[in-house]
PDB file of N, CA, C and O in Angstrom:
ATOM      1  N   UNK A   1     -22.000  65.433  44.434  1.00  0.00           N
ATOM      2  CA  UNK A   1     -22.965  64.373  44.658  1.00  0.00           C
ATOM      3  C   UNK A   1     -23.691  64.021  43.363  1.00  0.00           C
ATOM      4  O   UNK A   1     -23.783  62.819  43.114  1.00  0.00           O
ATOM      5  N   UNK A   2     -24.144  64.764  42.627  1.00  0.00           N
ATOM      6  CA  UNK A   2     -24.210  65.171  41.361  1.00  0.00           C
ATOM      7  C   UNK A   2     -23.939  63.768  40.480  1.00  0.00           C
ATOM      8  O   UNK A   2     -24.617  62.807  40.118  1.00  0.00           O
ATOM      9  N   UNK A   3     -22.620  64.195  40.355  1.00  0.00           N
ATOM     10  CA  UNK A   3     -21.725  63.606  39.555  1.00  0.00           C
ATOM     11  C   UNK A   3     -21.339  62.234  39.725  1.00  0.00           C
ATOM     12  O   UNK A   3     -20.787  61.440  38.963  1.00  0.00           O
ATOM     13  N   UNK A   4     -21.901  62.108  41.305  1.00  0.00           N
ATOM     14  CA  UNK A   4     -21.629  60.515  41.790  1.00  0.00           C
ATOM     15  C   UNK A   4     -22.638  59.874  41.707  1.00  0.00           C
ATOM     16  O   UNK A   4     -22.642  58.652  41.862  1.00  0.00           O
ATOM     17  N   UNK A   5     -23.773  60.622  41.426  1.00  0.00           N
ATOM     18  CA  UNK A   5     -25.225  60.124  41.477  1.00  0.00           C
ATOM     19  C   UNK A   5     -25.321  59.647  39.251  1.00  0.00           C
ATOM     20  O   UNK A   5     -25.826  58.626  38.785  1.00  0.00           O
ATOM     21  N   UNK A   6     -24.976  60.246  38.828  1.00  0.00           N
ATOM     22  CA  UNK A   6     -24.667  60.291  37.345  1.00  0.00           C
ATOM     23  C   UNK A   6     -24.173  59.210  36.745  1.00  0.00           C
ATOM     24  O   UNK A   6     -24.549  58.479  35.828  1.00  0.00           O
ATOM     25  N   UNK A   7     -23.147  59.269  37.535  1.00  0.00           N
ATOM     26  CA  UNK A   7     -21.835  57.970  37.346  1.00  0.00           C
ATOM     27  C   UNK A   7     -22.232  56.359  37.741  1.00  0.00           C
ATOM     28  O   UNK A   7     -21.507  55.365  37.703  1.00  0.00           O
ATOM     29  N   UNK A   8     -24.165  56.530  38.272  1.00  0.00           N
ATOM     30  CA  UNK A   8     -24.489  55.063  39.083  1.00  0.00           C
ATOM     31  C   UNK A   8     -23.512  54.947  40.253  1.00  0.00           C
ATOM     32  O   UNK A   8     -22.709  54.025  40.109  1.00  0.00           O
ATOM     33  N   UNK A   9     -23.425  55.442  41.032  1.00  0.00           N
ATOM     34  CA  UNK A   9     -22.891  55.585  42.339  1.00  0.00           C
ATOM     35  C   UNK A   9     -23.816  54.902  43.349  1.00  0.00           C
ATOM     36  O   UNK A   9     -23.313  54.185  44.214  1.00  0.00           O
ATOM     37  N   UNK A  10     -25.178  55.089  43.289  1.00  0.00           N
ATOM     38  CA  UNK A  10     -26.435  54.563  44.082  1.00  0.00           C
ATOM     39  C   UNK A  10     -26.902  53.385  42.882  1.00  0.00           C
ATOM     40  O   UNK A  10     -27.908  53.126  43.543  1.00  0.00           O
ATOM     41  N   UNK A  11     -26.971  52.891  42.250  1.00  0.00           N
ATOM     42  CA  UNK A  11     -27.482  52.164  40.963  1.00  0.00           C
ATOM     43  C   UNK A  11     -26.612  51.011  41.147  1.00  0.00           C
ATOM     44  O   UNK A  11     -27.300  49.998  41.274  1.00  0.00           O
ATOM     45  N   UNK A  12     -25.223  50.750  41.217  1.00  0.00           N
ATOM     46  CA  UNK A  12     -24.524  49.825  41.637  1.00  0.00           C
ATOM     47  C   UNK A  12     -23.190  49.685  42.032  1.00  0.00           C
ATOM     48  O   UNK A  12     -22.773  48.531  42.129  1.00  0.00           O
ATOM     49  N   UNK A  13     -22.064  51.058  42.401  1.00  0.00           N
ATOM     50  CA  UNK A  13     -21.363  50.999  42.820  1.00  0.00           C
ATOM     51  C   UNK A  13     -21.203  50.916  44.317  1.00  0.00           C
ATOM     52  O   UNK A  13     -20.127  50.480  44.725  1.00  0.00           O
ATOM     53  N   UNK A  14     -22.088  51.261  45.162  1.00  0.00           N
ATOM     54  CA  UNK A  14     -22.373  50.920  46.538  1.00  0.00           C
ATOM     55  C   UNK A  14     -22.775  49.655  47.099  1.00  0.00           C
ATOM     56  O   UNK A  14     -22.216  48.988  47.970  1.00  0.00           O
ATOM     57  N   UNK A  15     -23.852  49.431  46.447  1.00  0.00           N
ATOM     58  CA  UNK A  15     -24.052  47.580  46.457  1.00  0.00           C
ATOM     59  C   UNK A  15     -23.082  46.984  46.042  1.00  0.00           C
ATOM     60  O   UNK A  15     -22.922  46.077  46.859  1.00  0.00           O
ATOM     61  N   UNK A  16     -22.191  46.897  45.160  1.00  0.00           N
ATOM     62  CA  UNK A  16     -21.001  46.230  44.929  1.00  0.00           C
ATOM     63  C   UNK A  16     -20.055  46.643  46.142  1.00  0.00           C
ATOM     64  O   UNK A  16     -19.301  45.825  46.670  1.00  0.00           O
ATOM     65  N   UNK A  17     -20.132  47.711  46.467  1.00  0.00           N
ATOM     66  CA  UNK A  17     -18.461  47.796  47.641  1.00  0.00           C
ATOM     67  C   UNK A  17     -19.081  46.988  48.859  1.00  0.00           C
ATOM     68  O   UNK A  17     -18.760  45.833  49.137  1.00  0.00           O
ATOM     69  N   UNK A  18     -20.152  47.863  49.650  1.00  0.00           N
ATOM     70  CA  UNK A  18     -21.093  47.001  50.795  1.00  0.00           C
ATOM     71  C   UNK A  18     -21.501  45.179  50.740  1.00  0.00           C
ATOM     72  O   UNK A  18     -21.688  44.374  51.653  1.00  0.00           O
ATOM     73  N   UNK A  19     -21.521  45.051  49.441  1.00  0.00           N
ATOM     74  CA  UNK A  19     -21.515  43.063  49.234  1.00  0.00           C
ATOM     75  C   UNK A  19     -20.227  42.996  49.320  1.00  0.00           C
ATOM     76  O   UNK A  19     -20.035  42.610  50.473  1.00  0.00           O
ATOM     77  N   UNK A  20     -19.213  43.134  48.809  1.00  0.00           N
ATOM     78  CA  UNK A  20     -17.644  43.022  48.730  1.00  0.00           C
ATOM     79  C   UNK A  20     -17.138  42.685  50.494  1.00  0.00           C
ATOM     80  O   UNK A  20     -16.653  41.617  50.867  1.00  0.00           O
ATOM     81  N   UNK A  21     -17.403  43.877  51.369  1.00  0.00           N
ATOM     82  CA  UNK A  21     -17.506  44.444  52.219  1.00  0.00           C
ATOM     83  C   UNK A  21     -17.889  42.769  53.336  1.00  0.00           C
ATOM     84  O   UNK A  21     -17.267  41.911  53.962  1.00  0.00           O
ATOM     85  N   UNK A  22     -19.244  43.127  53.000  1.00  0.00           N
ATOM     86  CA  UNK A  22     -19.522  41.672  53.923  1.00  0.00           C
ATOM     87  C   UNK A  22     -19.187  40.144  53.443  1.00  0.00           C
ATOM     88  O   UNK A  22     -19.440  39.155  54.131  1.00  0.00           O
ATOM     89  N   UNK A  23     -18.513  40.111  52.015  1.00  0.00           N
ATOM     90  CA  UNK A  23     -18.076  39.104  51.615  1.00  0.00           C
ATOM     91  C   UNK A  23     -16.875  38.325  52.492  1.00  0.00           C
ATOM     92  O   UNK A  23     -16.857  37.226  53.045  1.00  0.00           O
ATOM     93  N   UNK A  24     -15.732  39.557  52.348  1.00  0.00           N
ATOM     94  CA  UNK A  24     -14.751  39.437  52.771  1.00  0.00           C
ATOM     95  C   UNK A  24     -14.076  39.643  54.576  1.00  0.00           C
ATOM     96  O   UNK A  24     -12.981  39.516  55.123  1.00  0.00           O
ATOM     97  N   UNK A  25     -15.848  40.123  55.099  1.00  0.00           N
ATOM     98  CA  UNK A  25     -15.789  39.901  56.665  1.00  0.00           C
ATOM     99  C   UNK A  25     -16.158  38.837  56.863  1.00  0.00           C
ATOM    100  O   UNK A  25     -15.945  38.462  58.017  1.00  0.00           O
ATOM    101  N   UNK A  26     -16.782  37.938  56.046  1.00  0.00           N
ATOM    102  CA  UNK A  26     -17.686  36.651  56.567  1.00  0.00           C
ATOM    103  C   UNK A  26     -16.094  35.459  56.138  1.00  0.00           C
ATOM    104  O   UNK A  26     -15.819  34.385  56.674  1.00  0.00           O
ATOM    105  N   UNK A  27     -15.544  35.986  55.328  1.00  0.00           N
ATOM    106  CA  UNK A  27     -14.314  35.274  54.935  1.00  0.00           C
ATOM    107  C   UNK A  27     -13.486  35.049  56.001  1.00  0.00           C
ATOM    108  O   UNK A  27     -13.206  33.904  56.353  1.00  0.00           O
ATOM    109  N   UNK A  28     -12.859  36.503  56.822  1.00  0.00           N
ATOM    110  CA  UNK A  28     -12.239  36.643  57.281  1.00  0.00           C
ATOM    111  C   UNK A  28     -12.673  36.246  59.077  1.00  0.00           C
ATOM    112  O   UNK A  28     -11.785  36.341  59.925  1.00  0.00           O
ATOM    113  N   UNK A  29     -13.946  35.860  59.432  1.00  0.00           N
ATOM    114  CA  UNK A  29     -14.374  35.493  60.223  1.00  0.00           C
ATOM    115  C   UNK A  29     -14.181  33.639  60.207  1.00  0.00           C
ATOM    116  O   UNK A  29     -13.539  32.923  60.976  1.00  0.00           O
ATOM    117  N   UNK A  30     -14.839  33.360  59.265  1.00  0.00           N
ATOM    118  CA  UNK A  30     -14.434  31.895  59.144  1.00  0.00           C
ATOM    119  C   UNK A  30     -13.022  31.536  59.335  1.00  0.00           C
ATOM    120  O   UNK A  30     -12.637  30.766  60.215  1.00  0.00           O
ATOM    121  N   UNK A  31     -12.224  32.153  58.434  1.00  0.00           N
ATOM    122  CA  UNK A  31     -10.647  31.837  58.217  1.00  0.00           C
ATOM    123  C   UNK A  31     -10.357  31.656  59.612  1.00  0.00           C
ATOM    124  O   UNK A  31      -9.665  30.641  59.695  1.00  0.00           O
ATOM    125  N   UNK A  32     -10.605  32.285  61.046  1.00  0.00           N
ATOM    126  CA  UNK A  32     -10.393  32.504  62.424  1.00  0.00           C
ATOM    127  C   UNK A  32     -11.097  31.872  62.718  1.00  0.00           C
ATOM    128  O   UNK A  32     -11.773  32.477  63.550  1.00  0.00           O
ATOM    129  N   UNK A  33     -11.452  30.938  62.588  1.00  0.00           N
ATOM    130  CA  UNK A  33     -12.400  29.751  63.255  1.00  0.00           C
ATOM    131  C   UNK A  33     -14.204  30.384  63.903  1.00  0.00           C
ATOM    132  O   UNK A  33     -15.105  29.648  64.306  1.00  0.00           O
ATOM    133  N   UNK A  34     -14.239  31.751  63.812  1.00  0.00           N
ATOM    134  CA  UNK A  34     -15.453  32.342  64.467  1.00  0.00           C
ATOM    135  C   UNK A  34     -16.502  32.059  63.678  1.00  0.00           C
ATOM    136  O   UNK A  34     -16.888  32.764  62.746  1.00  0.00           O
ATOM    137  N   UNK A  35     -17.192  30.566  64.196  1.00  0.00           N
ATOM    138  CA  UNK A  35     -18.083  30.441  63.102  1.00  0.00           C
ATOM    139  C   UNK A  35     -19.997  31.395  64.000  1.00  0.00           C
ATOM    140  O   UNK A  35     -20.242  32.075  64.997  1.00  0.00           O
ATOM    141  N   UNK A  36     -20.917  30.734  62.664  1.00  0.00           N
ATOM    142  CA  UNK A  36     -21.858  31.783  63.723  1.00  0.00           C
ATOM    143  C   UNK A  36     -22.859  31.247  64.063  1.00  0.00           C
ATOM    144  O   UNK A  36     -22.991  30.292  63.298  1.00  0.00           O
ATOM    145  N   UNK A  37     -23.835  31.276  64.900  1.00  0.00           N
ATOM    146  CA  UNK A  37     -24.431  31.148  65.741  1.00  0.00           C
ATOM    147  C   UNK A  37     -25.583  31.475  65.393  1.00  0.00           C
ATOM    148  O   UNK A  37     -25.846  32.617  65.016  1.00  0.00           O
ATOM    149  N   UNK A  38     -26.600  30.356  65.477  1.00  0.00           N
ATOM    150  CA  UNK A  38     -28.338  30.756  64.904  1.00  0.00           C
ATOM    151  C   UNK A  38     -28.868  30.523  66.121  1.00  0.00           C
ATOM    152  O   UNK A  38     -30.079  30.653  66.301  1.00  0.00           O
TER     153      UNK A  38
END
């Protein structure tokens, strides 16, 4: 944990995968016509 904490693991490799993450669900939701609802 250490070593992942060292490496910016919490600093910006998590925010980058988790944005990625909902980037490419909001993509993949549109692409299927599921648009959303306010």
């Amino acid at each position: 944990f250490e070593a992942f904490e060292e490496a910016g693991g919490h600093d910006d490799k998590c925010p980058s995968v988790t944005g990625n993450a909902a980037k490419w669900t909001a993509k993949v939701l549109l692409d299927e016509g599921i648009e959303p609802t306010l």
